[in-house]
N, C-alpha and C positions, 0 to 999 in steps of 0.2 A: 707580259703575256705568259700563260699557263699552259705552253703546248708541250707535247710531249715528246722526245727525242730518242730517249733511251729505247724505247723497239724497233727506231732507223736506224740506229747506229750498231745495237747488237748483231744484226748481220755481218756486219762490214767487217765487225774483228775476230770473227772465227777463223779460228787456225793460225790467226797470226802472230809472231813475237814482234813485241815494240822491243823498236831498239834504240828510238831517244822517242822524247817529249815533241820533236817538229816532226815526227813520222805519227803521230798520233792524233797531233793538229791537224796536220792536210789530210787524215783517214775520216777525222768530224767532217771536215769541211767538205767533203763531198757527199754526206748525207743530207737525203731530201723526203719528202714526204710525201704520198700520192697525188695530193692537193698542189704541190710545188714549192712548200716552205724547203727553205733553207737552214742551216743551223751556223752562228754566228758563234767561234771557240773563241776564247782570251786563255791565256795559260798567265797563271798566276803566279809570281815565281819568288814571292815572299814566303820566308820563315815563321812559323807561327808558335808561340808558346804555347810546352804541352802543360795539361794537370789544372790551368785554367779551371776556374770555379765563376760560373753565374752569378748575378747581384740575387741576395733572398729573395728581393721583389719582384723576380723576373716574370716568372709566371704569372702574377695577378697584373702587370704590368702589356702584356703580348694583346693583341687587338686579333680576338676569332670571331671571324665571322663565319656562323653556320649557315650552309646550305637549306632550303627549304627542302628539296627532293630526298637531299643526305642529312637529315639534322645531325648526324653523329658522326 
């Protein structure tokens, strides 16, 4: 599902210092939505290799589907 979170939760962190990763978890998890969604955090706490490069065929390879209202 394609809801949106990020303008429920930019309230919530004004002004404040995080000062771990589970003060920032339970800060998500108490945003909701006018509607009454809730937001569902996982903190991912794997290492990822930086400098990573894409396969060449990635691009022709990705499945977009345009919008009719937004074709672009």
């Amino acid at each position: 599902m394609g809801y949106r979170f990020f303008p429920h939760i930019s309230p919530l962190c004004q002004g404040l210092i995080f000062e771990s990763i589970q003060t920032i978890e339970e800060l998500m998890a108490t945003a909701t939505t006018r509607t009454g969604l809730k937001l569902l955090t996982t903190i991912l706490y794997n290492t990822y290799q930086t400098g990573r490069k894409v396969a060449v065929d990635f691009k022709s390879n990705l499945k977009i589907v345009f919008d009719q209202f937004l074709p672009q």
